[in-house]
C-alpha positions as CSV (number, residue, x, y, z in Angstrom):
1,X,33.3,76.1,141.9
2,X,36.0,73.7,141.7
3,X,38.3,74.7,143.9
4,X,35.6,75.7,146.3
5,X,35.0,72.2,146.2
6,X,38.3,70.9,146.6
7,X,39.1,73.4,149.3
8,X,36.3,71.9,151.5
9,X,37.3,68.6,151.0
10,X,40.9,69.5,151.6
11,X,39.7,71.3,154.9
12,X,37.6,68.5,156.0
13,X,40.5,65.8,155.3
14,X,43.0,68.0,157.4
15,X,40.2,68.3,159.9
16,X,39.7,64.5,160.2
17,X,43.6,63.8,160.4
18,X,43.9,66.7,163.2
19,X,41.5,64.7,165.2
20,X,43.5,61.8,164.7
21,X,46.6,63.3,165.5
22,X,45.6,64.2,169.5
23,X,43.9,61.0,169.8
24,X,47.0,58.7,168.4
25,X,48.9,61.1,171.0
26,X,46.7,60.2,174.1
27,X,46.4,57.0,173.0
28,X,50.4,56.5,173.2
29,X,51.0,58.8,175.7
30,X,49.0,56.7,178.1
31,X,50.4,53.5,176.8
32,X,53.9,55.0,177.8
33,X,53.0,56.2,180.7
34,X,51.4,52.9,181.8
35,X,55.1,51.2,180.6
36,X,56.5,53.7,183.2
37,X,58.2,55.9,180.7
38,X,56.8,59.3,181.8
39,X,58.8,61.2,179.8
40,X,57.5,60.1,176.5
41,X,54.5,59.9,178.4
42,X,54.7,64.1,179.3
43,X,55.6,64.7,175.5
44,X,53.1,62.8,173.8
45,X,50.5,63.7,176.2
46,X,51.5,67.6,175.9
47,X,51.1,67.2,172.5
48,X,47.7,65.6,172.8
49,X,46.7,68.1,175.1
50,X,47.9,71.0,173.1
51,X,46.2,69.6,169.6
52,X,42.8,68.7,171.6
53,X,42.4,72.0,173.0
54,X,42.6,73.4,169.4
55,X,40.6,70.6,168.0
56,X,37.9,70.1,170.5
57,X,38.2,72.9,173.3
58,X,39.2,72.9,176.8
59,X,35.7,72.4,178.4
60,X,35.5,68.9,177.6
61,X,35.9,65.3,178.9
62,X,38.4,64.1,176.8
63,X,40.7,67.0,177.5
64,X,40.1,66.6,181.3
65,X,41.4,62.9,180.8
66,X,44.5,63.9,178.9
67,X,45.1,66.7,181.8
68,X,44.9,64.7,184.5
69,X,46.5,62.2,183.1
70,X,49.6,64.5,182.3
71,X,49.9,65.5,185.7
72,X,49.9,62.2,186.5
73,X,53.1,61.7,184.3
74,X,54.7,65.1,185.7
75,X,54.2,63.2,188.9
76,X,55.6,60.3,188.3
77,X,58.7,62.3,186.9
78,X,59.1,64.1,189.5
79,X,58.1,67.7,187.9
80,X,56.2,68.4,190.9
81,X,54.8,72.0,189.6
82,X,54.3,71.0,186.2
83,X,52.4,68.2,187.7
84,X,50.6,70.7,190.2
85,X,49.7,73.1,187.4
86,X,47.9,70.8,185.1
87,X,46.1,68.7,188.5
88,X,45.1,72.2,189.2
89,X,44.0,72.7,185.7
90,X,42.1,69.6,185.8
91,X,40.7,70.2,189.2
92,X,39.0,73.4,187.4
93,X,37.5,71.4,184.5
94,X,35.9,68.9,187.1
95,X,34.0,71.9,189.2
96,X,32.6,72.7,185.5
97,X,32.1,69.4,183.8
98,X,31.1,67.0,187.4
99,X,29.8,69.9,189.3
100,X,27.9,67.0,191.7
101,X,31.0,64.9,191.6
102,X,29.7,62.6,189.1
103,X,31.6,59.6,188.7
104,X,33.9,60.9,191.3
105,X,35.9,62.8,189.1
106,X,35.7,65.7,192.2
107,X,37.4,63.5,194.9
108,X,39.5,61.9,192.2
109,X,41.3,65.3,191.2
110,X,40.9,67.4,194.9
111,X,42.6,63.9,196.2
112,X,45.4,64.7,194.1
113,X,45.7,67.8,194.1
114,X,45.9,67.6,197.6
115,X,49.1,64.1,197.2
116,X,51.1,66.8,194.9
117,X,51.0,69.5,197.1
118,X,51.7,66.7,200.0
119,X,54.9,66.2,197.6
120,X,55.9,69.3,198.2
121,X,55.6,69.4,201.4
122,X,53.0,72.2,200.9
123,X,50.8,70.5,203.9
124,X,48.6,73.3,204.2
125,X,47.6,73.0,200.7
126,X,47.8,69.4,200.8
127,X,45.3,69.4,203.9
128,X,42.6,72.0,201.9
129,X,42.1,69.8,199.0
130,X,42.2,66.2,200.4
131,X,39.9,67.3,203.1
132,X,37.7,68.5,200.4
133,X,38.0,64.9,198.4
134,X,37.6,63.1,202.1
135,X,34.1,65.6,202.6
136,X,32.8,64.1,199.4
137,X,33.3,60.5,200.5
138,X,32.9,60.6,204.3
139,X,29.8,59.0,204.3
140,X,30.9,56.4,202.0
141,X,33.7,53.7,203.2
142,X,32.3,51.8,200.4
143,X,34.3,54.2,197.6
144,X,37.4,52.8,196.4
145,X,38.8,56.2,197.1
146,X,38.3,56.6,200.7
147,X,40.9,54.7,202.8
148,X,43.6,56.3,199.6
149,X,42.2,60.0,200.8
150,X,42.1,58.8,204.6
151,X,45.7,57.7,204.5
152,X,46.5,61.2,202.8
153,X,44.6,63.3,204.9
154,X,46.3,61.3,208.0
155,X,50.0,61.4,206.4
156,X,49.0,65.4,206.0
157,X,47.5,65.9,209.6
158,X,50.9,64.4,211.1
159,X,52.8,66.5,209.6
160,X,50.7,69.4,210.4
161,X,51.0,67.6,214.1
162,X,47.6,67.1,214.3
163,X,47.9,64.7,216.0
164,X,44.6,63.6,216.9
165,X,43.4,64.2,213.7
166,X,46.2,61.3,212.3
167,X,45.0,59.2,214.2
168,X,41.6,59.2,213.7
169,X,41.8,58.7,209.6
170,X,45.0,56.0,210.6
171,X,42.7,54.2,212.3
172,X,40.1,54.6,209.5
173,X,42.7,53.1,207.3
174,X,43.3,49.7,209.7
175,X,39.7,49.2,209.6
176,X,39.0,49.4,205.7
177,X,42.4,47.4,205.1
178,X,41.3,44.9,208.0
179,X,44.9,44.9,208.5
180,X,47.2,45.1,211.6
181,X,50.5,45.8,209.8
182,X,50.0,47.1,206.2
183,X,49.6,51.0,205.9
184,X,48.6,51.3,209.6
185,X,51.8,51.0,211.5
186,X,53.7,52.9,208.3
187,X,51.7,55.5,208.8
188,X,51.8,56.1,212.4
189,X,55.4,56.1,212.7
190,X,56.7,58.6,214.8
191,X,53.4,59.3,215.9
192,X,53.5,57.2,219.1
């Protein structure tokens, strides 16, 4: 009975110091990558990411945040498909966990999806998913996403040389930034 005893403590003690281990590991890995040094950034949040999903599970909010916060530091690094893979990932958990884009966790993650794939010059790609964040927030200048995904979906459109299309979210993006000069002109170039 004694060592049935001790082994559940044991167990529950290892448990406990588990959880700690992939939240000490987000909790660092974002602090890196917010110093801009993504590659600690990619291992600690790899880490985090690896122990959470054997801790906690994949379906879940915090592993959605360490996911898309990973690809975020791929990104930044410049491992455009390791950065694509887990935005993908994280794209996936969002359908499931914010089916109704609660929060707007669905435009956050289809927006970039769509900026990695704009990357790599994948402008097909990038063109599906931001026009999928931009059909979420169409109706809603208001969203701090929207001129981000207009200016996106316009970069995207001129390089697909639709050019009409450009300039219609360009445009979009000179009226929300009530700006002649910033983003709008940058963005047009070599349209005109």
């Amino acid at each position: 009975m004694k060592k049935l005893i001790f082994l559940l403590i044991f167990l529950g003690l290892a448990a406990e110091i588990f959880a700690q281990d992939w939240q000490n590991d987000f909790s660092q890995g974002v602090q890196a990558y917010q110093a801009g040094n993504h590659k600690e950034a990619i291992t600690k949040l790899s880490k985090a990411k690896q122990n959470a999903s054997d801790y906690i599970g994949t379906n879940n909010v915090n592993y959605f945040y360490i996911t898309t916060i990973l690809a975020r530091a791929y990104e930044a690094n410049w491992q455009l498909k390791e950065a694509e893979k887990n935005f993908l990932e994280a794209y996936q958990l969002a359908k499931t966990l914010f089916p109704q884009n609660q929060e707007g966790f669905l435009v956050l993650v289809a927006h970039n999806v769509g900026k990695n794939y704009y990357l790599q010059q994948n402008y097909p790609q990038a063109e599906k998913y931001t026009l999928e964040a931009y059909d979420f927030i169409k109706n809603e200048p208001q969203n701090q996403d929207y001129t981000a995904v207009c200016h996106t979906l316009g970069a995207t459109y001129k390089e697909l040389e639709k050019f009409n299309e450009a300039e219609k979210m360009f445009l979009e993006v000179k009226k929300q930034t009530n700006s002649e000069k910033t983003l709008y002109y940058d963005a047009l170039n070599g349209l005109a």
